[in-house]
Every structure is written in C-alpha cells, then in structure tokens.
N, C-alpha and C positions, 0 to 999 in steps of 0.2 A: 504494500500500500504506500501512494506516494502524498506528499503535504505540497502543496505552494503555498507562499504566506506572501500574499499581494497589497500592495500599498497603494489603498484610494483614499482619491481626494473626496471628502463630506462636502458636500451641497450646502450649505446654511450661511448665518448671518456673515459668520470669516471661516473660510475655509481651514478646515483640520487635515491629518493625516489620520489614518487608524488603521490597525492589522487587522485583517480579516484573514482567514486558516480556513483556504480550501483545499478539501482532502477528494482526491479521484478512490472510491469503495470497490469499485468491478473491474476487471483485467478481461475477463474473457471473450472469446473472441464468438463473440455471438450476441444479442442484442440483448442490454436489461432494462427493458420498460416498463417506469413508472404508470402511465397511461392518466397523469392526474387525477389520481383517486387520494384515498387516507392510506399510505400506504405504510406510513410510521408504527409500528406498535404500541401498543398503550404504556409501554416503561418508556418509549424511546429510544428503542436499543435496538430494533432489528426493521430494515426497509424492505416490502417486498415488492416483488417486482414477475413479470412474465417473462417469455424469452420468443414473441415473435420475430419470423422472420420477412424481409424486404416485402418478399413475392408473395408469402402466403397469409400475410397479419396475423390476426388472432387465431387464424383457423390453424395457421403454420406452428405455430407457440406448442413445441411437445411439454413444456411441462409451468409450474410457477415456483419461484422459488423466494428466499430473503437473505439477506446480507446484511452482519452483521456491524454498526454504525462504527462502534470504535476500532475492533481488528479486522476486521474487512471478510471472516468468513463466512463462507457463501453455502448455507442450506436447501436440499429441495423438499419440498412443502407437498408437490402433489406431481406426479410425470405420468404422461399417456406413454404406452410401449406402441411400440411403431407409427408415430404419428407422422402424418404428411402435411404437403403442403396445402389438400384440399381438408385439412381437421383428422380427429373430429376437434383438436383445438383447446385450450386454458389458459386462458388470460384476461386482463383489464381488472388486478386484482383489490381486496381493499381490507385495511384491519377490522377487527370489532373494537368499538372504543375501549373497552374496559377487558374485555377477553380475549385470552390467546387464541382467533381465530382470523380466520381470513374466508371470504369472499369473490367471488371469481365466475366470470364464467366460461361452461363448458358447452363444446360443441355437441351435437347428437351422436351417440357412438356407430349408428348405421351407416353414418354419411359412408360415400364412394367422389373417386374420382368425378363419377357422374350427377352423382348427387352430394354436392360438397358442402363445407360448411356454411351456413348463410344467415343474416341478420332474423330470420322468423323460425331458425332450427338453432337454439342453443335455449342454458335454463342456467340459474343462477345455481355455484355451486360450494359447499361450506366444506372447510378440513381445518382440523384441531392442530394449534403447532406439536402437540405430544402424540398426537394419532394419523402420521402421514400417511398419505395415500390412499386414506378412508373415506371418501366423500360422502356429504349428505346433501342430496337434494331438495333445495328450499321451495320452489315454484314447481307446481302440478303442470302436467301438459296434457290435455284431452283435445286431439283432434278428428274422431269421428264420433258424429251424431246420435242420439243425442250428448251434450258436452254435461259436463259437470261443475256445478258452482264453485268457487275457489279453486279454482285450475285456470288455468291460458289456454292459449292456443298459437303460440307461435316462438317469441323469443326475446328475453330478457337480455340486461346490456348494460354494464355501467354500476353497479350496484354503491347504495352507498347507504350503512348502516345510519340512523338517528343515532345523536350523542345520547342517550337511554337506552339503547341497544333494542328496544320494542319492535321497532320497525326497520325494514327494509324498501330504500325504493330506486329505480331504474325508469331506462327507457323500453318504448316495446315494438315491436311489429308481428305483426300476426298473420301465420300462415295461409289460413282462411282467405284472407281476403287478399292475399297475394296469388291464392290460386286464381280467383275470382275476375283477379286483374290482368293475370296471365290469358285468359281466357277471352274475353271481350275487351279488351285497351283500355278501357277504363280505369284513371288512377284511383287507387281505392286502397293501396300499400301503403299507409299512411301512419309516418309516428308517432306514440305516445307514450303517457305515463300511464306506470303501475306501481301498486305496491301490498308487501308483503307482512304478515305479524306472523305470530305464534297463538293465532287461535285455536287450529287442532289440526292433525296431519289431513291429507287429501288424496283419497285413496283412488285412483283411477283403473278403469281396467285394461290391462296392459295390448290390446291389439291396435291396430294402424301401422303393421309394417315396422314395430319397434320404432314409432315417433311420441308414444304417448309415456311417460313418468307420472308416477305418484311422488309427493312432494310432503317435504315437512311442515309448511308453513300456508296458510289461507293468503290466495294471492288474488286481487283486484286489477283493474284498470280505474283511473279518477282521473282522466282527461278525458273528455268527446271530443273526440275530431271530426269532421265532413269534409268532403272531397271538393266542395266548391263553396267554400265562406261566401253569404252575401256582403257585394262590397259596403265599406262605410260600417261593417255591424263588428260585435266582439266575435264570431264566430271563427274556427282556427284550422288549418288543415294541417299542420303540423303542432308536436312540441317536443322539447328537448333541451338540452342545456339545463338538466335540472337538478335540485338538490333541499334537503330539506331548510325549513325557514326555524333559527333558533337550535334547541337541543333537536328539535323533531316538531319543538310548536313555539307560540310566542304569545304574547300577554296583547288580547284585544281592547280595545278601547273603554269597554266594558269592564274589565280585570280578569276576563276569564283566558284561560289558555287554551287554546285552539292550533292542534296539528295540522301540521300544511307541508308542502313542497310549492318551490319558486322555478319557473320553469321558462323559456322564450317559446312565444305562441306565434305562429305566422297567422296573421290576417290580411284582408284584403283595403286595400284603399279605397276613398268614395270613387278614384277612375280606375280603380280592378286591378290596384298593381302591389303583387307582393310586400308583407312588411312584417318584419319581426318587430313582436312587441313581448314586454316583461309582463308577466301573468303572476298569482297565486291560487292554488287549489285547499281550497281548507277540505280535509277529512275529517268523516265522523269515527268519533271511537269506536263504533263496532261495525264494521265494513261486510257484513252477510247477509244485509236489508235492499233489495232491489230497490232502485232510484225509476223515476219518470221515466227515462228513455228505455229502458227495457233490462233485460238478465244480465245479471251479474257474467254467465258462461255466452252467451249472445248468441246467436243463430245462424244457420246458415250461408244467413245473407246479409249480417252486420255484426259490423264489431262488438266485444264484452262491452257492456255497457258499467257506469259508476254508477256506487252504491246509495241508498238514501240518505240524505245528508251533508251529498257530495257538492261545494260550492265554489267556481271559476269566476275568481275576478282577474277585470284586467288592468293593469299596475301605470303602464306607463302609454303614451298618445302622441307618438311622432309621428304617424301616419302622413299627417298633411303639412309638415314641418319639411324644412328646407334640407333637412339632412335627416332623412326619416330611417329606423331600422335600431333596432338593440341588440345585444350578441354577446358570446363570451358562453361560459360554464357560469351560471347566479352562483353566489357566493352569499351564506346568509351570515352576520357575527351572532354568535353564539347565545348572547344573548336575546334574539330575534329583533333588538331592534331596526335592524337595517337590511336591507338586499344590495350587493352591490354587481353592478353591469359592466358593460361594455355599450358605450353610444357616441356619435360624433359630436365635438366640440362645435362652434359657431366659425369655426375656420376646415370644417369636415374634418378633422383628425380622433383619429378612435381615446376617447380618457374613459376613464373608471367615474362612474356615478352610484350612488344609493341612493334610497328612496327607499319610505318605511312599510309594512307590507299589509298598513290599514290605506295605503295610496296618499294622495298630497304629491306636492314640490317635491323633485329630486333635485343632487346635492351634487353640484360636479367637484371630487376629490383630486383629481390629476389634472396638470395643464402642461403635458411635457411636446415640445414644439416639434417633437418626429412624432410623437402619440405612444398610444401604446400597445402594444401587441399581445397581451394576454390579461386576462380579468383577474379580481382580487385573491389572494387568500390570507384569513384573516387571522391578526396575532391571539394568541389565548386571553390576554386581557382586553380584545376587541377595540384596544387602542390606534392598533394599527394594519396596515395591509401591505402584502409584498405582490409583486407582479414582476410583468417585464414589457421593457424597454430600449432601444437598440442593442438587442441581446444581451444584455445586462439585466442581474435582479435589481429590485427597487423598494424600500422601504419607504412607507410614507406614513404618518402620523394623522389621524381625524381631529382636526381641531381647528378653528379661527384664526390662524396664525397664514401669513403668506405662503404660500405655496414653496416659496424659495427655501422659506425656514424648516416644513417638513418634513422634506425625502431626502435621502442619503442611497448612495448605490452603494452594493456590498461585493458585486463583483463588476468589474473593468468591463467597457464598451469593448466587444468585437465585433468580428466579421464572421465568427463561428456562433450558429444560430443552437440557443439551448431552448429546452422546454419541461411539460411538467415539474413546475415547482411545487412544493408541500410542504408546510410548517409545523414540527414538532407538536406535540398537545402542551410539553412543557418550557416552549417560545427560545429553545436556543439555539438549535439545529433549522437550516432549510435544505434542503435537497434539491436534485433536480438531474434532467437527463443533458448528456450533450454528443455528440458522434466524435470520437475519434479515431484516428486509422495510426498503425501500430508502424514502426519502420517497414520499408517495403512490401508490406501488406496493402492489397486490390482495394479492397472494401472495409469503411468506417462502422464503427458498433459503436450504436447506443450504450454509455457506460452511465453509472452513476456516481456522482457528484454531493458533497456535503459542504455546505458553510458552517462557520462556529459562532454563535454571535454572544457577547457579553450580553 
C-alpha cells in the first residue's frame, strides 16, 4: 500500500497550506468499484466494492468483495464460479448501517449468453461479512400469472439501506412490461422506485423457467410512472437518482415523522419537452394495503402499483425556467432537513442546491465557475458536503458565510477524472475510485483511493 501526502492550497479568507494523506487501498489488476453506494462499514474499517468488468458491467463482476481501510487487505465477500461477461453478475454493492452486512445485487442464475444479464432480470442480494458466500435473497420475483403480493416482477438496482436498517430501497424495471414493449414498440420499460422491509418472507412458486425467487423481505413499488406524462402536469415517466430523505424519514411540518425517498422524476413541459424534476415519495408504515391505482403485484398489462398511503410530491419547478432540468444521485442530510441536487446556476453551470423536502425556496450551496460534476454527500454532523469539481474532491461548509470562505479542496485539480466518493459515518475518511494503468500495462483499473481528514 502506497501514501502521497499532497500539499493544497485552502480556499478561504488567506490562503493556508494543509497535509492531506492520500493512500491508493487496491493494487489489483482488475476493476474495484465503489458504484456510489454506502460502501464504508459501520466501524469504518472495511470499503466494499465489486469487481466489474469494461465490457460486461455489473453482469461481468464474478464476484464482491472489501478492503481493508488501514492495511489494505482485500476480502471476498461473495464470488459467482464461472461467471461471464453476459452475468449472471454481483455488484453495485452497499453496507448495513449498523450490521456486518452488505447489499448487492445479483444477476438471474439462468441467464445465457442469449439471454444475459439485464436491468428487469436481477434481485437484491444480502451476505453476512462472517457467512460468505451464503446469500439471502431480499426481493421476491413472481413472473407468471397470477403474481403474488410482495414480490416484483422484474429487477432491483442500486440498493441503499435506511440509517434504521428497516428499510430497503432501489430502483426498478420490470420485466413484464419490457416484454410488452418488446412486442408492440411501445415504451412502457419505464423506471422506478421500490422498496423493501422485513415484514414476512414471500414465498413464490418456483416455475417460469427459473426466473421466479422467493424472497426475505415484503417488497413494493411507490412511484407510478406512465409512458406519456400530460405536459405542464406533475405526472413522471421516469425516476431514479434516489435515496432515502433523513434516517429513512424526517420530521413534517406537523412534528410527525414520515418515511420517504427523494428521487428525480422526469416530467413533461407545458410545450412537451423532457424535464427532470426533484420529487419526494412519503411511505406508509405498512406497505401491504393496495393504493387507488390498483395491486400491489399488478397485472398483466400494468405495472405493480403503490400501496395505500403512498404520497408523490413534487419538490422543485424548472420546467419553464431558462435553464430547466435537476440531476445528480439526491442526497438527503441525515437529519432530513434538507435534499441536496444537482441544477444549473443563472450562468447554466451544474452547482449543488437543497431544498427542504416539505418544498419552498431552494438554497444554491456551490458557485464554482467550471461547476460541478457530481452531487452532494453529506458530513455526519450535516455540516457539510463533499463532491466534485475539476476532478478534485471539495468540501464545502452550509452556512451564511461567502462562498469563498467555505470550500476547501482536499485533493489537487487534474486531468485524471475520479469518481464515486463516500464519506465515512465517522467524518474522517473519504474514499473514492480513480483509473490507473500500472507500468507498461494496456488497460487502466479502477482502484480505490482514501483521504485522511483531521
């Protein structure tokens, strides 16, 4: 394991030096992706990560593994035996806040070359760091007729536990309605959110060609989407970029606490044209109550429907604004007071904004003159947020003070582009991936990267 100890110049009222101690964690010559998840363990001590490849992504990734922060060694967590580049696939993986486990998911074990891994054929998947290679299956998959309540029907993505550990929630696509689309042209493959608890296991009956799994966990959909939003309305044909708002909920205006996920909803404009906008989806605590639009398992000719209780606001309203569109991964602080985004400044350049997630005035946090290329993630005392910026991390501070006065970069401007950052739960460490290519070596790996921060 190697150390650089880089001398930047602090941003503020008079420029300081300070040592920042970036340590390269991974050697190997094969990819280790963070995939911007939680992928810190609840001590701090161990990053995990997947090992897809260029060609095959997540479906290529034979196995998941973690590496350890301070000596640099490298555990596998869970390995498929002979995996290929069409799957079946593990990876985009992510800690339990509090528990030695991890999150991840897995492709269909049937896949084939011909039928390979794809975004409506995989299911969220759980392994104990003391029980490797033991999986258990979180999300039920019922793909023939009739479906069963608390099951899916197609393919989970992205998992990210609530800081409560209660809930799980992701993005989805569903097979159904990509056959359906396959079939008459009609887009109708459309993504959403879902999410998971531990309300009782969900027992499926195993035919379909081995696509169908019984699952540990009672799993929902709580975004409706439609294939053609009327323009001008809150209606969405997409969403994604999501993540829970708070621990898993946050304190409404009322005092009550209310579970949610913060998510980007495409809608349409009053002249019909694309726009991502910042949404929030409040959940009800008991997610087994069919809602208005129809079944929880959904039918043959529409998607699972959200459960009763289930309530879509929408947050923010650029649509008809001169630089319309929101974006980024939402990032909520902890304490739910805030969401923070990605949206153009009044000169179009991408800054970090929040806005609280009862809605009101957003809060532009960032005013950096290249912009910025990656959405928040937030310090443990909700103080502050890191991102990035002409390839460089950035720390910035939430507060009243000039802009000039808050941010400090922790790592030097280059020309080598990094990504997925992650901040510690106990605000000292930040991580993050960066590519590089070893002497005389063809091809650059994704390695990972730690910052030490006082």
């Amino acid at each position: 394991m190697g150390a650089i100890a880089l001398s930047i110049t602090m941003i503020g009222c008079k420029p300081s030096t300070q040592q920042f101690k970036i340590v390269q964690l991974t050697y190997g010559a094969y990819n280790h992706d963070l995939d911007n998840n939680d992928n810190f363990s609840p001590d701090g001590k161990w990053l995990a990560y997947d090992t897809r490849t260029a060609t095959g992504g997540i479906g290529g990734s034979p196995s998941v593994e973690r590496v350890n922060v301070e000596s640099g060694k490298v555990e596998r967590l869970f390995a498929i035996k002979d995996n290929h580049s069409w799957g079946p696939g593990a990876g985009a993986v992510s800690y339990h806040p509090t528990e030695n486990r991890v999150i991840f998911i897995h492709g269909l074990a049937f896949c084939s070359e011909k039928n390979p891994y794809q975004q409506w054929k995989r299911t969220g998947t759980m392994v104990d760091d003391n029980h490797p290679n033991i999986p258990i299956f979180m999300d039920a998959r019922d793909v023939t007729f009739p479906y069963t309540p608390g099951a899916l029907r197609g393919g989970t993505h992205r998992h990210e536990w609530s800081k409560d550990g209660k809930w799980v929630g992701y993005t989805y696509n569903d097979a159904i309605m990509k056959a359906i689309e396959d079939s008459t042209g009609e887009k109708v493959n459309l993504r959403t959110v879902g999410v998971s608890t531990k309300l009782k296991p969900v027992i499926v009956d195993h035919s379909g060609e081995g696509e169908n799994l019984s699952g540990e966990w009672y799993s929902v959909l709580v975004v409706r989407v439609v294939p053609n939003p009327a323009p001008g309305s809150d209606e969405i044909s997409n969403a994604a970029s999501d993540s829970w708002v708070g621990t898993g909920s946050y304190v409404e205006q009322d005092g009550k606490r209310q579970v949610a996920r913060a998510f980007i909803g495409k809608v349409r404009s009053k002249n019909n044209q694309p726009v991502d906008e910042l949404f929030v989806v409040d959940i009800p605590d008991s997610i087994n109550q069919p809602g208005e639009f129809g079944p929880l398992e959904g039918t043959p000719t529409t998607f699972p429907m959200p459960p009763k209780g289930t309530l879509q606001q929408r947050l923010t309203f650029t649509a008809e604004t001169a630089h319309p569109g929101c974006g980024g991964v939402v990032r909520s602080s902890s304490d739910g007071k805030w969401i923070a985004y990605l949206a153009a400044d009044a000169d179009g350049k991408q800054q970090i904004f929040i806005i609280s997630p009862d809605g009101g005035s957003s809060r532009q946090v960032t005013d950096h003159p290249a912009g910025v290329q990656s959405c928040a993630r937030w310090s443990p005392d909700n103080l502050s947020i890191c991102y990035q910026s002409e390839n460089s991390i950035v720390i910035c501070k939430i507060s009243d003070e000039p802009f000039e006065k808050r941010f400090q970069r922790i790592t030097p401007i280059t020309k080598e582009e990094l990504s997925n950052i992650v901040w510690s739960s106990d605000g000292k460490t930040i991580a993050f991936n960066r590519p590089v290519k070893a002497d005389g070596a063809k091809d650059a790996w994704k390695q990972i990267f730690v910052v030490r921060l006082k």
